[in-house]
N, C-alpha and C positions, 0 to 999 in steps of 0.2 A: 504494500500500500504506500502511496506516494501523500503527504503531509498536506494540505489544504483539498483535496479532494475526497469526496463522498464516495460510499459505498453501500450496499446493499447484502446485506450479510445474514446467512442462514444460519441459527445455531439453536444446540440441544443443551440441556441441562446436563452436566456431566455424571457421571457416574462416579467420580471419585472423590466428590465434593462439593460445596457450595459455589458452584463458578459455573461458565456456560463455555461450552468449545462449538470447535465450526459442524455441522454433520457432516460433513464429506473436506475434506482434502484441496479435491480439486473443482467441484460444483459449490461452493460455498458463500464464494463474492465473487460481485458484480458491478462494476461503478455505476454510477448514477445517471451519468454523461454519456452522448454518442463517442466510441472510441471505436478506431479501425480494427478492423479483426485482429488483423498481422499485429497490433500492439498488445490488447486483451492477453496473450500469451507470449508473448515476447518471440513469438517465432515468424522471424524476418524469414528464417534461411532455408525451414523445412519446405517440400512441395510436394509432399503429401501429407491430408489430414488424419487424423485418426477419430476412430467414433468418438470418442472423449469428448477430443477438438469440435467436433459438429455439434455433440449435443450442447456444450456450453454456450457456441453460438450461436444456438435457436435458441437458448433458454434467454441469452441475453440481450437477443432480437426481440421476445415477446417481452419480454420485463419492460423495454423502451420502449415498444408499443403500447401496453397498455397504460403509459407514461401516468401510473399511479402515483399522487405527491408523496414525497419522501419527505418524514417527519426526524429532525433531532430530536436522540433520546435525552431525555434532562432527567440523570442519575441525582441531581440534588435535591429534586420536589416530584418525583414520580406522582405520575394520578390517578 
């Protein structure tokens, strides 16, 4: 994650204590923002995709389409 930018982040309660981790690895976050695919993974140089690669970027085709508002969490006055 790059420092002034948003993201959309998937996570579960953990299992090993009171804290929350990502569910998945690699399907977890998603910026906020339109960002070119080739950037979304850092991969300039591969020319082939893998299923992973695909599903990420439909998932984070529709996320942007359904351009639902992204709320900050405010951890100091939760409501």
């Amino acid at each position: 994650m790059e420092v002034g930018n948003s993201y959309r982040l998937y996570i579960r309660p953990s299992t090993s204590g009171n804290n929350y981790v990502l569910t998945n690895d690699f399907l977890s976050k998603y910026p906020t923002t339109k960002v070119a695919h080739e950037e979304l993974l850092n991969n300039h140089d591969s020319s082939e995709i893998s299923t992973y690669e695909t599903l990420y970027y439909t998932i984070y085709d529709n996320l942007l389409e359904k351009n639902e508002p992204i709320q900050d969490a405010n951890f100091d006055n939760p409501k």
